[in-house]
PyMOL commands that place a pseudoatom at each C-alpha (Angstrom):
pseudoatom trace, name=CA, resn=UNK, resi=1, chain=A, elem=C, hetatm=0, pos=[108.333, -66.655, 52.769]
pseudoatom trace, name=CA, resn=UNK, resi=2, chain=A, elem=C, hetatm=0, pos=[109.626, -70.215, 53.413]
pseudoatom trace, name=CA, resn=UNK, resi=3, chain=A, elem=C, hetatm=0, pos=[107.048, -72.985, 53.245]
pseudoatom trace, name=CA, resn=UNK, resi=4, chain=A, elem=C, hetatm=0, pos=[107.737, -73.914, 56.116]
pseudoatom trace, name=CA, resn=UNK, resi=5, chain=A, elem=C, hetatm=0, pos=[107.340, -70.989, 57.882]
pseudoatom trace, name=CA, resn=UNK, resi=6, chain=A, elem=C, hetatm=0, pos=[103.903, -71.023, 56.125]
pseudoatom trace, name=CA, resn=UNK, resi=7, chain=A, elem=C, hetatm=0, pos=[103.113, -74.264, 56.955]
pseudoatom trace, name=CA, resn=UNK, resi=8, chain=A, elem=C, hetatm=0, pos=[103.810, -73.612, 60.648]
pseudoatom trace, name=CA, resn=UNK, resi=9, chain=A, elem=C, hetatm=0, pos=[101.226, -70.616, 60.715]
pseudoatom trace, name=CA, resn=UNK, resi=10, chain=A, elem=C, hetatm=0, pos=[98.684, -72.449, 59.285]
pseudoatom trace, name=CA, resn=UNK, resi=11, chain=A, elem=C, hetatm=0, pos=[99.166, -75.155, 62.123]
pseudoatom trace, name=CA, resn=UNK, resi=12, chain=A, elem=C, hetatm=0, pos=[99.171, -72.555, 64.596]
pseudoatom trace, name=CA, resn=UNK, resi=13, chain=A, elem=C, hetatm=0, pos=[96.203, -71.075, 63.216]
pseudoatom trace, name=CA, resn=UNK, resi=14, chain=A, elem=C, hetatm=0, pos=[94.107, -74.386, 63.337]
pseudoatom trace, name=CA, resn=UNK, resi=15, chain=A, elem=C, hetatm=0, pos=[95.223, -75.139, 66.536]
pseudoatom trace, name=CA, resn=UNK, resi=16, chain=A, elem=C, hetatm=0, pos=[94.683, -71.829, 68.295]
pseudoatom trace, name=CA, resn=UNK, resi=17, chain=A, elem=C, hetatm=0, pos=[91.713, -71.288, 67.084]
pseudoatom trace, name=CA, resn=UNK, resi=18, chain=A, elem=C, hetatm=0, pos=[90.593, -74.341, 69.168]
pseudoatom trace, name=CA, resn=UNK, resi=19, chain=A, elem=C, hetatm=0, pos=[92.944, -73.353, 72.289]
pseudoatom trace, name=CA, resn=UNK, resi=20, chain=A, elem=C, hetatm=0, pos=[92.146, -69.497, 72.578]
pseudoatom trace, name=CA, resn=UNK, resi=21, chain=A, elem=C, hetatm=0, pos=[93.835, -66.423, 71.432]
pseudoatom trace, name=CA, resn=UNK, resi=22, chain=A, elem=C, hetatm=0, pos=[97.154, -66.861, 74.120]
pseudoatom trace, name=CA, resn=UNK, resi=23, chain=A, elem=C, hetatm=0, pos=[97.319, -70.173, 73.333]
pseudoatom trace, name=CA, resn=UNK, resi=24, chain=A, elem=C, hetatm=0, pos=[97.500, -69.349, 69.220]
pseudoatom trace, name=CA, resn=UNK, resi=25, chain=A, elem=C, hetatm=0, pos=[100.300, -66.716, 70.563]
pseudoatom trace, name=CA, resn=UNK, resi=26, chain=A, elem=C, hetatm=0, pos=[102.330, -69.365, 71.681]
pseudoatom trace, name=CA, resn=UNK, resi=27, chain=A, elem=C, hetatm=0, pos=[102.009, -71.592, 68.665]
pseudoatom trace, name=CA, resn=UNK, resi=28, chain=A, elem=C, hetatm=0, pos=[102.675, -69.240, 66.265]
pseudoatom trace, name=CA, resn=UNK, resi=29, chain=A, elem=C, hetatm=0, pos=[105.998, -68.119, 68.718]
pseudoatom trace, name=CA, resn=UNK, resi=30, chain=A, elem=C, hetatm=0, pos=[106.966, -71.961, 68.849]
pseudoatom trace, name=CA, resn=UNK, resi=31, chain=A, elem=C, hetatm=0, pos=[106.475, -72.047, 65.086]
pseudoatom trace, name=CA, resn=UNK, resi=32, chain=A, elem=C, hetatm=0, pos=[108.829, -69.450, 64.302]
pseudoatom trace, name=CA, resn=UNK, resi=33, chain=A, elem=C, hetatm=0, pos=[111.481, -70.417, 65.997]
pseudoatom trace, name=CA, resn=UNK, resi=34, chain=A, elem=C, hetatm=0, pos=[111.201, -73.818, 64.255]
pseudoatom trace, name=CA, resn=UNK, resi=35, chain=A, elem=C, hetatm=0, pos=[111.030, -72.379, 61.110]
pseudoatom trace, name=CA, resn=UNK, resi=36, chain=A, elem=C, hetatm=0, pos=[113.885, -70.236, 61.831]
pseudoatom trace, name=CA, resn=UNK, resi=37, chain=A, elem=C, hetatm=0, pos=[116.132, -72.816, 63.427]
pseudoatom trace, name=CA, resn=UNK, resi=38, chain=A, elem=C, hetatm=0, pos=[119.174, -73.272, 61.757]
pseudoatom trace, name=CA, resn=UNK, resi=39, chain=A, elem=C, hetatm=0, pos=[118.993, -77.184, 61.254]
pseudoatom trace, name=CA, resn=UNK, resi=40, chain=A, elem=C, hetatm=0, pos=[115.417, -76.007, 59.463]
pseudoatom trace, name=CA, resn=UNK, resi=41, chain=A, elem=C, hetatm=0, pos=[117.057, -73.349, 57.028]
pseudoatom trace, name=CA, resn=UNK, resi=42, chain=A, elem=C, hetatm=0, pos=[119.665, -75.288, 56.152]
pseudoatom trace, name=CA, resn=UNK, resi=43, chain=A, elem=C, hetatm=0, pos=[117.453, -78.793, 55.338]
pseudoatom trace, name=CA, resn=UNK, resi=44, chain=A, elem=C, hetatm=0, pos=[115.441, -75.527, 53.134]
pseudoatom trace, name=CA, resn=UNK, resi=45, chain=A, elem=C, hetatm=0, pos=[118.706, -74.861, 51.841]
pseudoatom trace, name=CA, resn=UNK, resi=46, chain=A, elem=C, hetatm=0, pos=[119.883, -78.118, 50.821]
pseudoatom trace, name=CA, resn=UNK, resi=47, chain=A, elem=C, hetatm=0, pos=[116.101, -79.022, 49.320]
pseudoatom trace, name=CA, resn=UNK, resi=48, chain=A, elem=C, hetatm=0, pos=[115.579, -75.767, 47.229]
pseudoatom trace, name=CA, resn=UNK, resi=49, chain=A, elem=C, hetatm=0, pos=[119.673, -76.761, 45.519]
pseudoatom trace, name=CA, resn=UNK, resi=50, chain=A, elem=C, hetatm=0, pos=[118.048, -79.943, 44.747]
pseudoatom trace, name=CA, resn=UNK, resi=51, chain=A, elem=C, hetatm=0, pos=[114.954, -78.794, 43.454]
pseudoatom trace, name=CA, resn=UNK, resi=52, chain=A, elem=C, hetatm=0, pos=[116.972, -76.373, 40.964]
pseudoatom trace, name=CA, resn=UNK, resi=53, chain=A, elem=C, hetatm=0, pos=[119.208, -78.579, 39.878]
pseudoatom trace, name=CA, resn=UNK, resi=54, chain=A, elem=C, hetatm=0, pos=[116.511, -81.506, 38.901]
pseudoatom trace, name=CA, resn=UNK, resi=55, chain=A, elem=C, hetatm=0, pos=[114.658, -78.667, 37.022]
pseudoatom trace, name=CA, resn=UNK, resi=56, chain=A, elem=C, hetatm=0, pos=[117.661, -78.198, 34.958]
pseudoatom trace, name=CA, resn=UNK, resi=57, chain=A, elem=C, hetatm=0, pos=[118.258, -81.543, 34.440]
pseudoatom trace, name=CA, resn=UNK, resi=58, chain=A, elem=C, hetatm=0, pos=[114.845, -82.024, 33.104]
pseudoatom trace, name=CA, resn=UNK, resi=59, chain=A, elem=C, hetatm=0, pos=[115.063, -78.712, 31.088]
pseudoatom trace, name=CA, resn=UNK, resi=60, chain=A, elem=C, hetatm=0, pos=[117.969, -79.635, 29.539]
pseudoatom trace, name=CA, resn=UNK, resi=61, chain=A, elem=C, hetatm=0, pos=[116.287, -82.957, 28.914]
pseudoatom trace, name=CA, resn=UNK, resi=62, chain=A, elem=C, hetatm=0, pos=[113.614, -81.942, 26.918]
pseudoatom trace, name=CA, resn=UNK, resi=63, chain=A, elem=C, hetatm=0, pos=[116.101, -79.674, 25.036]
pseudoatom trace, name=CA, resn=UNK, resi=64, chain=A, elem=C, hetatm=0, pos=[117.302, -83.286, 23.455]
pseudoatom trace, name=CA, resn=UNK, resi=65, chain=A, elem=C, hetatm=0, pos=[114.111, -84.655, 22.849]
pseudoatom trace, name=CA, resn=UNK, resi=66, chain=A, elem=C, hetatm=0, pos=[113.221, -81.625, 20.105]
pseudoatom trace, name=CA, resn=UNK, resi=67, chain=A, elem=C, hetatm=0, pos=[110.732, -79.990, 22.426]
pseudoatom trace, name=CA, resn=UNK, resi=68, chain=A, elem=C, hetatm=0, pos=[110.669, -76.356, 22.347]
pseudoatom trace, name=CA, resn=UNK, resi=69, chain=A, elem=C, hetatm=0, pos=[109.962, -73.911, 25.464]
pseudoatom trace, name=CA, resn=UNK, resi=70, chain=A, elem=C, hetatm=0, pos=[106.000, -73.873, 24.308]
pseudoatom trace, name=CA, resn=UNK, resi=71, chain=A, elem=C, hetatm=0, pos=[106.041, -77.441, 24.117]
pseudoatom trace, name=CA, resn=UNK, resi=72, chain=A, elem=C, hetatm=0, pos=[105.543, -78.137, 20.208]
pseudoatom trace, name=CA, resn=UNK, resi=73, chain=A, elem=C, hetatm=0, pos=[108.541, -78.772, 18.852]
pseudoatom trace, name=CA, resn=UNK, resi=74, chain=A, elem=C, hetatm=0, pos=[111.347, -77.190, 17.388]
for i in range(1, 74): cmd.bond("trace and resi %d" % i, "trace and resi %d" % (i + 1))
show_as sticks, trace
zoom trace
């Protein structure tokens, strides 16, 4: 599942809770169709790229720097 979409549920939760059960129904509706707006998945998109390639970057990193997988050292 997508963070977001988490995220969204969790809001929806809280708040419905307060508001009553139809209320939480229509939170958790308008929270979906956030989460799976397009603009959404694709700002998802875009971060998890980024995310991958500054793991990389700092894998490869400590790959110079003589640390091994476990952390110790070559």
């Amino acid at each position: 599942m997508k963070p977001s979409f988490l995220l969204g549920i969790a809001v929806g939760y809280v708040l419905g809770a307060r508001a009553g059960r139809e209320r939480y129904e229509d939170i958790v509706a308008m929270a979906r169709r956030v989460a799976g707006s397009q603009t959404v998945q694709s700002t998802a998109g875009v971060l998890q790229a980024q995310v991958h390639d500054l793991t990389q970057q700092a894998r490869h990193s400590f790959g110079h720097a003589g640390v091994s997988a476990n952390g110790y050292g070559r």
